[in-house]
C-alpha positions in Angstrom: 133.7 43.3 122.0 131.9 43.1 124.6 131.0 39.3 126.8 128.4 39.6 129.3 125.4 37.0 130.5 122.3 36.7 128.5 119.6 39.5 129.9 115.3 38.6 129.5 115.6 41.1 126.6 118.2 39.1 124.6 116.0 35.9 123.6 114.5 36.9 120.6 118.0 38.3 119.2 120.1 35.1 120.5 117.1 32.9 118.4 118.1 35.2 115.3 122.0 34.3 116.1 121.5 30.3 116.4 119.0 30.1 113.1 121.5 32.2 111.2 124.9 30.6 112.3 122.8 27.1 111.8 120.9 28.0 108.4 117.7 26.3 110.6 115.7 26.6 113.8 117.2 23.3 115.7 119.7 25.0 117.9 117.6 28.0 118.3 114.8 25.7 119.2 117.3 23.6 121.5 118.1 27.2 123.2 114.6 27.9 124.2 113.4 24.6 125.5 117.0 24.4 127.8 116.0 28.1 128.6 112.2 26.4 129.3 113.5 23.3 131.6 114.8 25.4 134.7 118.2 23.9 134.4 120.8 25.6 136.0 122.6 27.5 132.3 125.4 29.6 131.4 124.1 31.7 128.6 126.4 34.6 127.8 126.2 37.4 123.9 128.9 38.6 122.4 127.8 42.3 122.3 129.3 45.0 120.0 128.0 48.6 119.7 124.8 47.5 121.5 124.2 44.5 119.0 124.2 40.9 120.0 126.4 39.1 117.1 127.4 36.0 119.3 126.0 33.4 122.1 127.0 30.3 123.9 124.9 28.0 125.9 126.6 25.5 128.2 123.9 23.2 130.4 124.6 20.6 132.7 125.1 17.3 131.7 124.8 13.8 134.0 127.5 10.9 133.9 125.4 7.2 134.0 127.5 4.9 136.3 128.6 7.6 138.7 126.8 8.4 141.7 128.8 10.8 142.7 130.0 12.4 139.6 131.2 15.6 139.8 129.7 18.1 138.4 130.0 18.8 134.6 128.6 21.0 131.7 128.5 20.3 127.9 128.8 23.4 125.6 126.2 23.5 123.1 125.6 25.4 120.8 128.0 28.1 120.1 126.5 30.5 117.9 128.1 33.8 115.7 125.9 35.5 113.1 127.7 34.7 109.7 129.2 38.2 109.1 131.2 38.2 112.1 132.7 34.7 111.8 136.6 34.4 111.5 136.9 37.5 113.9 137.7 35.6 116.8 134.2 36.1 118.5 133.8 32.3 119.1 136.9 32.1 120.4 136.0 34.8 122.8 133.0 33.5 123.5 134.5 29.7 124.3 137.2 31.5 126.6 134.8 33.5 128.8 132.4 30.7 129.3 134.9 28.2 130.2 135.7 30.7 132.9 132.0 31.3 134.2 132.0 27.4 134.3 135.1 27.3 136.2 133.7 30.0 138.6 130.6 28.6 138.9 132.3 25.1 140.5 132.0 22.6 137.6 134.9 20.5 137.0 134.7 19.9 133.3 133.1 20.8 130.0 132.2 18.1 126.9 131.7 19.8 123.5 130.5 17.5 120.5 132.2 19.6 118.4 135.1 20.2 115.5 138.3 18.4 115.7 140.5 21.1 114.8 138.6 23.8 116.2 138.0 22.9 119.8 141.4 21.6 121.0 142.7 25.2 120.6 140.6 25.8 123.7 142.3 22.5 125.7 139.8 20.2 124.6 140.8 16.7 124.2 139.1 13.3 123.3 136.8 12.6 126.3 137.6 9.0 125.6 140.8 9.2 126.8 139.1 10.3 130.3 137.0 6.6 129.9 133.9 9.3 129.1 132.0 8.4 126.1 129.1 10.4 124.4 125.6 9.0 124.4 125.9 9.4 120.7 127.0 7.3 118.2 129.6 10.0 117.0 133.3 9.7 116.5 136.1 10.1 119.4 138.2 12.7 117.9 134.4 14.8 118.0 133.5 14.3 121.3 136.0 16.2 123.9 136.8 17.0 127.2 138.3 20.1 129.2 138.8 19.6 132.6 138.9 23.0 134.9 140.2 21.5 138.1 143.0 19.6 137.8 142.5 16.0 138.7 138.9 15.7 139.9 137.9 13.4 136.8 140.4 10.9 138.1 138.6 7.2 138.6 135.7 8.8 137.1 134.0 7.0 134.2 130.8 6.7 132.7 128.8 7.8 129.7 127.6 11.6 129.3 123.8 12.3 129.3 123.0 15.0 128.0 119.1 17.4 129.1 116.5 15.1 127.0 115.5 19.0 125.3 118.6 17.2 123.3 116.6 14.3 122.2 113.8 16.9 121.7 115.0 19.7 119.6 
């Protein structure tokens, strides 16, 4: 299994990926309009044999009440085409990118996400951070990794997500 950035030729197959993992054309529809926006993305596939059977997106995301919030990314959506699930390709997948995100200079990732999937990965409840979705969702579904140690210390607010969110 192979992890590697999203290439121009990988769109149409990572919109396959995102309406088959997600029985529906939201995600995949969220994908391309964050693709659209010229935000700043980590897209990577989960190639094997030449196919593409997994993606991740992770986009930047703000923090109201902090001018000088570090920077952050949320993870959304993880994608694995239904036939390959339970072989450890999300996993993969969630591992890398929090990597590229750590390389790349962002302090923390936000997933609104599963409660007993996520916190494999380090994830915890952002809340205990003083971070709070712009969602109405749960606590235990909206979590927090930090890359870097301490930088979110003193640092509180709610995350905003890219309005495509809102859109999508």
């Amino acid at each position: 299994m192979k992890i590697r950035p999203e290439r121009p030729g990988d769109q149409p197959q990572i919109r396959i990926i995102n309406q088959q993992a997600f029985a529906g054309n939201t995600e995949a529809n969220l994908v391309d309009a964050l693709r659209n926006s010229g935000v700043s993305l980590i897209s990577l596939v989960a190639e094997e044999d030449g196919q593409l059977v997994g993606h991740i997106l992770f986009s930047p995301v703000t923090l109201a009440g902090q001018n000088n919030a570090p920077p952050i990314m949320g993870l959304a959506p993880m994608a694995v085409l239904p036939d390959w699930q339970g072989r450890g390709v999300g996993s993969l997948l969630v591992t890398t990118g929090l990597e590229y995100c750590a390389n790349a200079g962002y302090v923390a990732v936000v997933v609104l996400g599963h409660p007993d999937y996520y916190p494999r990965f380090g994830f915890v409840p952002a809340s205990g951070f003083g971070i709070k979705s712009e969602f109405n969702v749960p606590d235990e579904v909206f979590m927090l990794k930090t890359l870097q140690g301490s930088a979110l210390q003193g640092i509180k607010g709610t995350v905003q997500y890219h309005a495509a969110f809102n859109e999508a």
